[in-house]
MARTOR-240915 format. One line per field, with one value per residue (C-alpha): x, y, z. Coordinates in steps of 0.5 Angstrom, whole numbers. Layout:
<rs>
c1 c(X_...)
c2 c(Y_...)
c3 c(Z_...)
</rs>
This chain:
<rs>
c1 c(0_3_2_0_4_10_9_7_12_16_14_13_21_22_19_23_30_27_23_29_35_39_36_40_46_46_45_38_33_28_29_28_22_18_19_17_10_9_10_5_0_0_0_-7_-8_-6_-11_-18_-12_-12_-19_-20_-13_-16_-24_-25_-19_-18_-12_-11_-10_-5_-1_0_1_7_10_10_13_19_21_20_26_30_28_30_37_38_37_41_46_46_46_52_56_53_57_63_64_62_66_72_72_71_78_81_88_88_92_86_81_79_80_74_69_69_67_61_57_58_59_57_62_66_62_61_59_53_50_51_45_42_41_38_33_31_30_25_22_19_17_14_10_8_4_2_-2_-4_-6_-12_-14_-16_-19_-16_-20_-16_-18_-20_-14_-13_-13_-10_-3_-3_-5_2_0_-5_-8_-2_-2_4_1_-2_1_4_6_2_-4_-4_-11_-13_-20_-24_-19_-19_-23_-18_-12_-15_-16_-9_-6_-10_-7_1_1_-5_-4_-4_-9_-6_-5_1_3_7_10_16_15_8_6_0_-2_-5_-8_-13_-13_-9_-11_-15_-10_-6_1_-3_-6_0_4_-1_1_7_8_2_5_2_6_12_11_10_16_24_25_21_24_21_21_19_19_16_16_22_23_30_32_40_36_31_36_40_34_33_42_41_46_46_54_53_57_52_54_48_51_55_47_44_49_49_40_40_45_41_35_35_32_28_21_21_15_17_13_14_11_9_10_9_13_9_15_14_21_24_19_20_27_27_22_27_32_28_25_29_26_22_15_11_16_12_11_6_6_2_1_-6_-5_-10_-5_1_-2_-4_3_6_1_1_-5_-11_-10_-13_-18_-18_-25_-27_-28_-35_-38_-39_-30_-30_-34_-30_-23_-26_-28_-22_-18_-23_-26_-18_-18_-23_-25_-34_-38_-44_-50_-50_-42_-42_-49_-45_-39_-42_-44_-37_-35_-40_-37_-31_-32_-29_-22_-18_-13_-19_-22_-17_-14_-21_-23_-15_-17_-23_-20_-17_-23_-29_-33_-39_-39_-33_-35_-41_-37_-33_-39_-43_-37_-38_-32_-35_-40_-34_-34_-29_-22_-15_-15_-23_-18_-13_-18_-20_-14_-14_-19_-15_-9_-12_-15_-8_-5_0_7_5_3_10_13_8_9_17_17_16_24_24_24_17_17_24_25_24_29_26_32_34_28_27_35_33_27_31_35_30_26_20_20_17_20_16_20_24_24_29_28_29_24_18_20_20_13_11_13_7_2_3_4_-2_-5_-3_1_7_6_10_13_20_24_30_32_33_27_33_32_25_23_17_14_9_5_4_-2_0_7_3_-1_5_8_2_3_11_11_14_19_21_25_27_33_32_33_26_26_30_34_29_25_30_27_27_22_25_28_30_33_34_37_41_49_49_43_46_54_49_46_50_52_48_41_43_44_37_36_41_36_37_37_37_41_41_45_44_48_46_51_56_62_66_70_68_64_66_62_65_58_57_59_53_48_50_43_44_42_42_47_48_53_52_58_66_68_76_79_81_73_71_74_68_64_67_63_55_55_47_48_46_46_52_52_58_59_62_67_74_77_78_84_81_77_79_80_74_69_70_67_60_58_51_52_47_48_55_55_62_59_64_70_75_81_78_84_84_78_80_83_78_73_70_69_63_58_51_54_49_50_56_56_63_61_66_70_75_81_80_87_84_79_81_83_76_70_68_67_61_56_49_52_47_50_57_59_66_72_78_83_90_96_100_98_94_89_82_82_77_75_72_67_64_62_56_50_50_45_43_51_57_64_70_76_84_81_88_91_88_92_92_91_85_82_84_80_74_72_65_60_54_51_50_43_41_45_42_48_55_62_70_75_82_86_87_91_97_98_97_101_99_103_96_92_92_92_86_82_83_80_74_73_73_69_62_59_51_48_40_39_43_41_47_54_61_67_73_81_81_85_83_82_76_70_68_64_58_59_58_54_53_53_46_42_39_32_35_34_39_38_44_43_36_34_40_39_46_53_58_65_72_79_79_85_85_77_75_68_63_58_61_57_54_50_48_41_40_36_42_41_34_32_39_37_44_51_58_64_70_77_76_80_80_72_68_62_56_51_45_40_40_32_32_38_36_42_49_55_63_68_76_79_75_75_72_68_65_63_60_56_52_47_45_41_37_31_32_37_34_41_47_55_61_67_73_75_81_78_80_74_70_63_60_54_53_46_45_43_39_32_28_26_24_26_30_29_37_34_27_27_34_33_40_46_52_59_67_74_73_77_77_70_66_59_55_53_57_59_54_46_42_42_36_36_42_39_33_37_42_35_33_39_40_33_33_41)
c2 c(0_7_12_19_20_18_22_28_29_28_34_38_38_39_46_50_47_50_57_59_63_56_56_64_60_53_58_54_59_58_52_50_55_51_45_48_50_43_40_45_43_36_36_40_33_28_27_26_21_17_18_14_9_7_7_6_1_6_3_8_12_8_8_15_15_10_14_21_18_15_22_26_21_24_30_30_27_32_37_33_34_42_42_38_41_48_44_43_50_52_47_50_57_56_51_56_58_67_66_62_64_69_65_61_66_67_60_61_65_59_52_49_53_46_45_38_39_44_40_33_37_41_34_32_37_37_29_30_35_32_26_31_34_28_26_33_30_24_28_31_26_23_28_29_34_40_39_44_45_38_42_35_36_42_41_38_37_41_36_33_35_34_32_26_19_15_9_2_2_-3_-5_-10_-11_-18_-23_-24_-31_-33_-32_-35_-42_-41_-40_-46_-51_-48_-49_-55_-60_-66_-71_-77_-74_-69_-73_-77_-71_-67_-62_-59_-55_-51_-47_-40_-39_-33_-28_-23_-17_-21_-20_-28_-25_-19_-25_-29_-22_-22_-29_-30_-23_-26_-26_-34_-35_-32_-36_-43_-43_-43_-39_-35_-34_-30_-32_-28_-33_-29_-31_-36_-41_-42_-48_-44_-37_-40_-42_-36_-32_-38_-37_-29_-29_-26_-27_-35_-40_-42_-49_-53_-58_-52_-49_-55_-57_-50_-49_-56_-54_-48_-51_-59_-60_-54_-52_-48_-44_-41_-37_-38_-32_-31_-38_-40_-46_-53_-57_-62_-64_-58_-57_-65_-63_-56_-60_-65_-61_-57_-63_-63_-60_-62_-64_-58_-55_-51_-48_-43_-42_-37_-38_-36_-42_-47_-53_-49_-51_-58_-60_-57_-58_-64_-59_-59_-52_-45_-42_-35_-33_-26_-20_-18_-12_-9_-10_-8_-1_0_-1_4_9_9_11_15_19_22_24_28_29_30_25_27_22_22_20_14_12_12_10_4_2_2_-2_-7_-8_-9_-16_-16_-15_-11_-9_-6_-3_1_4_6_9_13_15_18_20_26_28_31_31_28_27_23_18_17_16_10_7_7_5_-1_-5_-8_-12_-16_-23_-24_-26_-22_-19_-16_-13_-10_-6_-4_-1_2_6_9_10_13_18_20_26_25_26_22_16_17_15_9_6_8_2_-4_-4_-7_-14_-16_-16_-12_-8_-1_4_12_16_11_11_19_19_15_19_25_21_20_27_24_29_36_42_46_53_54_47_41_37_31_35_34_26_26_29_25_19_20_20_14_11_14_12_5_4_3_-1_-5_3_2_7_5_6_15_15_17_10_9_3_0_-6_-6_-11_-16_-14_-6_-10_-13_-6_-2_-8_-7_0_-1_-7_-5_-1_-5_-12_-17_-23_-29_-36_-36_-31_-30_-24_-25_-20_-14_-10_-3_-1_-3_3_0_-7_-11_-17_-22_-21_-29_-28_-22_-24_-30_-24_-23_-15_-16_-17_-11_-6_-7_-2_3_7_4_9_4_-2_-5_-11_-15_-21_-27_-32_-31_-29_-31_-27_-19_-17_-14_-7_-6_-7_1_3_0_4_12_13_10_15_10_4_0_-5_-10_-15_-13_-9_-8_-2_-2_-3_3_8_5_10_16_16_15_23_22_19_21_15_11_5_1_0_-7_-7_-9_-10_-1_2_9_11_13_20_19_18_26_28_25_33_31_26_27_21_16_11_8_4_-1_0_-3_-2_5_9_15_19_22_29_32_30_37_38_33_40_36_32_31_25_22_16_13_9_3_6_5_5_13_16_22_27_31_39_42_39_44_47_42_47_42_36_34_28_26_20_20_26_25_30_29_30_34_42_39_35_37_41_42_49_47_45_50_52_45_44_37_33_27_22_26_22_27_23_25_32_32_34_41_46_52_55_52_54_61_61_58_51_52_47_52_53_46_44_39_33_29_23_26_22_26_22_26_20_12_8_9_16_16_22_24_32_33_35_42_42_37_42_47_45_42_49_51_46_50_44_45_40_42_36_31_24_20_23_19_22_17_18_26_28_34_33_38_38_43_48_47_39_43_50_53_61_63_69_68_67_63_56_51_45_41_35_36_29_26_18_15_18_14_16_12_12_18_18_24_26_28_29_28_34_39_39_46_43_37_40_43_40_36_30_30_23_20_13_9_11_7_9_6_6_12_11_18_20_21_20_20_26_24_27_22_20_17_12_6_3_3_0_0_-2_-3_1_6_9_6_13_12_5_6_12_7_6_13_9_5_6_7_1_-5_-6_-6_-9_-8_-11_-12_-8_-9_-4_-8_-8_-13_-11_-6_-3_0_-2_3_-4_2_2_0_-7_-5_-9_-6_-8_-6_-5_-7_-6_-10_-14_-16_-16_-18_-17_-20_-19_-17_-22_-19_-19_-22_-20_-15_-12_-8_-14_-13_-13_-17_-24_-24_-18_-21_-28_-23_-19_-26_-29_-24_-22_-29_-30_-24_-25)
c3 c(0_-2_4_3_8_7_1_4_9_4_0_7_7_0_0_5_2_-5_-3_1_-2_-3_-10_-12_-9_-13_-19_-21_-20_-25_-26_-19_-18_-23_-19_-12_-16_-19_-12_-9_-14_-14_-6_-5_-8_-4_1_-4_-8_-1_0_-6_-6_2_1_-7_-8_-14_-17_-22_-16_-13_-18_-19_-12_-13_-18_-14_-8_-12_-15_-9_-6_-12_-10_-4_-6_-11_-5_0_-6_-5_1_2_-2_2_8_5_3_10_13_8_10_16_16_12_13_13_5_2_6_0_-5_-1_0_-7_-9_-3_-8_-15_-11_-17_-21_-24_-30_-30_-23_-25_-32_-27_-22_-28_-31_-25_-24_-31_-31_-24_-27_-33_-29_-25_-31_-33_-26_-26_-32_-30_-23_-28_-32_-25_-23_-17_-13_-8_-2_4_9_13_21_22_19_24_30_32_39_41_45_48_54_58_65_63_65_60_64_61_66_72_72_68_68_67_67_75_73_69_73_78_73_71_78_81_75_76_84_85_80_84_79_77_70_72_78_73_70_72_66_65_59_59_53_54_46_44_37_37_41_46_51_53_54_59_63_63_66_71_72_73_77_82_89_90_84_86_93_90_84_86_80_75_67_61_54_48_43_37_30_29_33_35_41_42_42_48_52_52_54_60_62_61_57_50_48_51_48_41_40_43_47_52_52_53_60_63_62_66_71_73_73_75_81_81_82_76_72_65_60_53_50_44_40_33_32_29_28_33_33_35_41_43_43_47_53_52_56_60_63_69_74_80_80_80_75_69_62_61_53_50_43_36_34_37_34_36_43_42_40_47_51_56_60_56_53_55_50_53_52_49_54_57_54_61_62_54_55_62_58_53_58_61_55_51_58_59_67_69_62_61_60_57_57_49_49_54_50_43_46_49_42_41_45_44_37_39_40_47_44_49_44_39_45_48_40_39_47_45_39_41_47_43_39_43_36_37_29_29_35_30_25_28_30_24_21_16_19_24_20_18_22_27_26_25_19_21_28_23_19_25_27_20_23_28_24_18_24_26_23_18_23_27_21_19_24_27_20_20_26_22_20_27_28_32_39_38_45_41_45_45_44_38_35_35_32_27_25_24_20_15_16_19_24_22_24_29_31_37_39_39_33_40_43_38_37_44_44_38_41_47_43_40_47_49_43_43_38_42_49_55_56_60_64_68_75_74_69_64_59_56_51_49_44_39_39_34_30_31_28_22_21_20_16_12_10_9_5_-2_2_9_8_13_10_15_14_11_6_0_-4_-9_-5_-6_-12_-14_-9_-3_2_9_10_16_16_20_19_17_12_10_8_2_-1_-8_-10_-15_-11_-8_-14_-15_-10_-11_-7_-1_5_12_13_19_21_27_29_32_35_29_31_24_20_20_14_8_6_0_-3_0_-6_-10_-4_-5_-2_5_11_17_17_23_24_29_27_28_21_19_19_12_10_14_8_5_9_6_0_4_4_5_11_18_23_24_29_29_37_40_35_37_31_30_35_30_25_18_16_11_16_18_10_13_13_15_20_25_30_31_36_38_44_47_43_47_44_41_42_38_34_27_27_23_27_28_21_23_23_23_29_35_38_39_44_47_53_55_50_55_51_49_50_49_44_38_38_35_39_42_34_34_35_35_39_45_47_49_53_55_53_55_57_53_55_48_47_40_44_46_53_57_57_49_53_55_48_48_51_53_55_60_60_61_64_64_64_66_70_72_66_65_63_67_60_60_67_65_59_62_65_69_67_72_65_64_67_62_65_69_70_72_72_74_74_75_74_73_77_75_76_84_86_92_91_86_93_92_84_85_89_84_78_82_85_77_75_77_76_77_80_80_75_77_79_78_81_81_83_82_84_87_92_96_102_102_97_91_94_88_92_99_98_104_101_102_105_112_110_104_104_99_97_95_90_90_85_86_87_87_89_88_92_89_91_94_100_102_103_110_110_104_107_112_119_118_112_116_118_110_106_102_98_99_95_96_95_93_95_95_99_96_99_101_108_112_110_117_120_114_115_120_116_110_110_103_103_102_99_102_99_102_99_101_106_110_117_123_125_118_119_126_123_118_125_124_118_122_120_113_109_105_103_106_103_107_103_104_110_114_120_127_130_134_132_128_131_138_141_147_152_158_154_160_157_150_145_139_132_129_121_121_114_111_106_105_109_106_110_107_109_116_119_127_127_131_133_130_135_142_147_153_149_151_149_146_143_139_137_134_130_127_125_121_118_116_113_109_106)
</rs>
């Protein structure tokens, strides 16, 4: 199916590219004014085209819908090849030594001066415009109406509002009888016919959308359930079904050894003997063969130990199933409407009687599909026109008998309601692998890689994505939302029949090569590629000719580990924006990087073949994203990386090697995201004052702080202007540079740091050796009247190898406001830091590790009403005791850390009682009984 989305945004981006003064620039006036005046004409078009290709089946229309989104993709290379060229000149005035610089600025005014150069564009332009005119034509042979102003293309937002809660709702309504059967089948099944049994299957089976993997969560998150069964595991099989894949998720281990054999013995040692519950998601394998061999080695538990499978099909379920099956029945009308009334009437939103009387007349009609239910109420959630809720309910759709393809005509419904921005994006997902963990931050770089995202003035292109991303999660087009500990990390999965949906949209565009497809599938057409690195090596240049317009290519590797790719097929695929290289690469085929000058996203992370990247890479003027993650043995960035003048994101973590950054990196006006910079040694390395001139956002670790130059302080180092980073990590040295003559230098170059701490969550100091803190850690200048909060998000802290550290907080502080939600903080050979603050309410987590003084070690009582967790590790303090119990309490019984659920304590070899000698002996009895049974 074409999608007249795609095509508009497509041509939505084109206009500011052709209308601004970029068309005197190129030299092309009039040529690229006619093609800006066909381009507007054929878009006031396209929504009665839609209209008909989507209603009608007009295959006439979609035809010329066809034709018209393959020239707006020239289009938009012929303008991507202008402003290319635009960054080139930039980038060489700006590099431009004062005797060229003259001779520069003249080619500013004619970039395509070279002849040929120019008649290459001039050629292309022509060609699209004929091709456009000839469209033009059959536009009016079709009859194509102008439409009115579709206020849906504009009203970016206006009924997002950004109070509303986004996590996946808790309630789950009208399952309570159905989870209450599987419960009793998981921890009673004491009948004859499963005593015999050490495995039982019991197979959860349903359509689509009915809610079988939810029932199954509630399940196995159940505290009866968590009670009864040793070990609990979640398995997301989906569509291929792969025994090494299964185990691995069963061992939690992604890199695990791939030869069977190793698998099979390590999953039968982690489970043998145990009373386990499984629950295989998702399932779709009918190979008889391949089940009998998984069951066979899972088959060594104790009696009780399940199998919970979900699956749609029914004799998918009989061929697992040693419990007769579940059949999931659909939901009531009275649970469907209490699902649609939740999404459709927003917290607090009116419900006038002719609302709920239409929207019961919904949800009666969506059959008892919860999915179906809960789309249509967040459709209509966001519209309060009556007309609209009628028309859904009048819709012929739901006169078609019910099955999976009746469901998906159903979401058709809510998708064709979006606005064309949001289409764009939902449809773009079906790149991804079903029940692919969708990362958010990803997700949005890969949008902006392919301009989906409309621009919207004075606002971050990351910021729309990210307001574009809530709708659909809002929607539930997204689902399962995911953030980490500090709320900083956000994921989400699209559920199978949404998957499909988009797959349907994007079908002549989106293609997956695995062991069941072939390269036959690569024609012209197609746009974005996903496949296996194993898959991928056995395609043939050949094939891949076929879509010199190929703009993503994404591969994953599974548990291959043979010997790296060959990308000398890059220079077949001009057209790439977004390449992402999950499989170690020779430093010798990166040079083929150079040529992608279209590109935006790169990803070649955990790659440790490179110990730096080639020159070439720094001629990828429009690169928005480069993500190096875990690049061991990266040792160096090139020298020219400043020249990557579109870069906003550039990732580093476990880039351990890194000896330090390029000179220039503060001329990367646009970047947002930098993981690691390290300070270098050598006056032409990268000093820390460059940052001053970025606006980082979220993660940021500065390592080797002890290299800054005086100069560099003089020029400025204060990151107070840097509110937008919310995890922290200073490290002044490694280990091998410990000099304690650097305490007074160390002390200085905190001071000037300034570091604004108002957003943190996250704080890790490492290897500094002042005796005293920075003043922005300990902040106490303030008016009489005034009351500071010192670190007032922060989460966890974390202290190392600080030797010559006194005091974390100075005592005036101690009844301030400081560290008001600290729930984590580890102490690491820090041996002269004192007592920790009383006042620390929220600490819930204490970890110390190596030395450590015994003034510290006993102020840990101050936390007796807070810990959960407590790790003491390796201290070689020489006391007999840890905690001193005041004994005169009047015969009142003491409870030391009511609420410590795990106590761990190693490397103390004089201790002997936890406990001040002299405490009652029942008080200590009490107190060794809980710490044991919450170890």
């Amino acid at each position: 199916m074409v999608d007249a989305a795609l095509i508009s945004g497509l041509l939505k981006n084109l206009a500011p590219l052709i209308q601004d003064e970029f068309s005197l620039f190129w030299s092309f006036q009039k040529e690229v004014q006619k093609l800006s005046s066909t381009l507007s004409s054929i878009s006031a078009v396209l929504e009665d085209a839609e209209r008909r290709n989507v209603q009608e089946k007009d295959k006439q229309t979609e035809d010329w819908l066809r034709k018209l989104k393959d020239v707006a993709y020239e289009v938009r290379d012929i303008m991507d090849e202008c402003t290319f060229e635009d960054l080139r000149l930039q980038v060489n005035r700006r590099n431009a030594s004062s005797s060229t610089r003259i001779k520069v600025t003249n080619l500013i005014t004619h970039p395509f001066s070279i002849p040929i150069t120019r008649l290459k564009v001039g050629h292309k332009i022509k060609n699209v415009q004929e091709k456009l005119d000839q469209i033009s034509s059959e536009r009016q042979k079709l009859h194509l109406r102008e439409s009115i102003h579709d206020s849906k293309l504009d009203k970016f937002t206006s009924n997002w509002r950004e109070t509303m809660s986004l996590s996946s709702c808790n309630q789950v309504y009208g399952r309570d009888k159905e989870k209450k059967q599987i419960i009793d089948i998981l921890v009673n099944c004491t009948s004859s016919a499963w005593v015999d049994k050490k495995l039982s299957v019991l197979p959860i089976v349903g359509i689509g959308g009915l809610g079988k993997t939810t029932l199954a969560q509630t399940v196995f998150n159940d505290e009866e359930i968590t009670k009864h069964f040793e070990t609990r595991i979640w398995v997301c099989v989906s569509d291929e079904f792969d025994i090494k894949l299964v185990i691995k998720a069963i061992l939690e281990e992604e890199k695990a050894e791939s030869c069977l054999e190793e698998l099979q013995k390590k999953v039968r040692k982690k489970l043998s003997g145990k009373r386990y519950l499984i629950v295989l998601d998702d399932v779709w394998n009918e190979n008889v063969e391949s089940w009998d061999q998984l069951r066979s080695i899972l088959d060594c538990g104790s009696n009780g130990a399940f199998l919970l499978t979900t699956t749609r099909k029914r004799n998918v379920a009989e061929i697992m199933e040693t419990i007769q099956h579940f059949e999931l029945p659909s939901l009531s009308q009275d649970d469907c409407w209490l699902l649609f009334e939740e999404r459709a009437f927003l917290h607090g939103k009116p419900k006038p009687p002719n609302f709920i009387n239409i929207g019961k007349e919904i949800a009666r009609k969506c059959k008892g599909v919860p999915l179906v239910a809960k789309t249509l109420g967040s459709q209509l959630g966001f519209n309060g026109d009556e007309k609209e809720w009628c028309r859904i309910r009048d819709s012929e759709i739901w006169e078609i008998s019910q099955n999976e393809n009746s469901i998906l005509s159903i979401l058709r419904l809510s998708y064709y309601d979006l606005p064309y921005h949001l289409r764009r994006c939902f449809v773009f997902c079906a790149i991804f692998p079903k029940d692919t963990i969708i990362e958010k931050e990803r997700l949005i770089q890969l949008w902006m890689a392919h301009d989906l995202i409309p621009t919207v003035n004075n606002q971050a292109i990351e910021d729309i994505g990210n307001t574009i991303w809530k709708e659909l999660c809002w929607r539930s087009f997204f689902q399962d939302e995911k953030s980490d500990w500090y709320g900083l990390y956000e994921a989400c999965k699209m559920h199978d029949l949404m998957h499909d949906l988009a797959q349907s949209v994007m079908k002549d565009e989106c293609y997956t090569v695995d062991a069941n497809s072939s390269s036959d599938g690569l024609r012209r057409e197609i746009h974005h590629v996903t496949a296996m690195v194993d898959e991928f090596v056995k395609i043939s240049v050949r094939s891949l000719k076929k879509i010199g317009g190929l703009q993503s290519l994404m591969l994953y590797d599974r548990y291959v580990h043979g010997k790296p790719i060959c990308l000398s097929v890059l220079k077949e695929l001009l057209a790439l924006r977004v390449l992402q290289l999950s499989q170690e690469v020779q430093y010798q085929d990166l040079r083929y990087l150079g040529c992608l000058k279209h590109l935006r996203y790169l990803d070649i992370s955990n790659n440790n073949q490179i110990t730096t990247l080639p020159d070439s890479i720094c001629d990828l003027l429009n690169l928005q994203t480069l993500k190096l993650n875990g690049c061991f043995n990266l040792k160096s960035l090139p020298k020219n990386t400043k020249n990557l003048v579109s870069l906003r994101h550039l990732y580093l973590e476990s880039c351990i090697g890194l000896k330090y950054m390029p000179k220039g990196m503060g001329k990367l006006k646009h970047l947002k995201t930098l993981s690691l910079f390290v300070i270098g040694m050598k006056e032409r390395d990268c000093q820390l004052d460059e940052l001053k001139e970025l606006n980082i956002h979220g993660s940021l670790k500065i390592m080797k702080l002890g290299r800054v130059s005086d100069a560099s302080m003089e020029r400025g180092i204060s990151m107070a202007k840097k509110t937008n980073i919310n995890e922290l990590e200073l490290e002044w040295r490694s280990d091998d540079e410990d000099d304690e003559r650097k305490s007074t230098r160390d002390e200085k170059i905190g001071e000037a740091l300034e570091v604004s701490t108002t957003s943190l969550k996250f704080l890790i100091m490492r290897c500094y050796k002042g005796v005293n803190l920075p003043k922005w850690v300990d902040n106490v200048n303030r008016d009489e009247n005034e009351m500071i909060v010192l670190f007032p998000l922060l989460e966890e802290l974390v202290i190392d190898k600080m030797k010559n550290l006194r005091e974390l907080v100075s005592p005036s502080c101690w009844s301030t406001r400081a560290f008001p939600n600290l729930c984590k903080l580890c102490i690491s050979d820090c041996p002269k830091l004192g007592a920790l603050p009383p006042h620390l309410k929220a600490l819930k987590h204490v970890t110390v590790c190596g030395e450590c003084s015994d003034e510290l070690l006993y102020s840990i009582w101050n936390l007796n009403g807070t810990l959960t967790h407590l790790n003491l590790s390796k201290l070689n303090n020489d006391v007999e005791h840890i905690f001193t119990v005041n004994n005169n309490m009047n015969g009142i019984e003491v409870v030391l850390f009511p609420l410590l659920e795990k106590l761990k304590i190693g490397g103390m070899k004089n201790l002997r009682e936890l406990v001040s000698p002299g405490t009652e002996h029942s008080l200590i009895y009490a107190i060794c009984i809980y710490l044991i049974a919450q170890s």
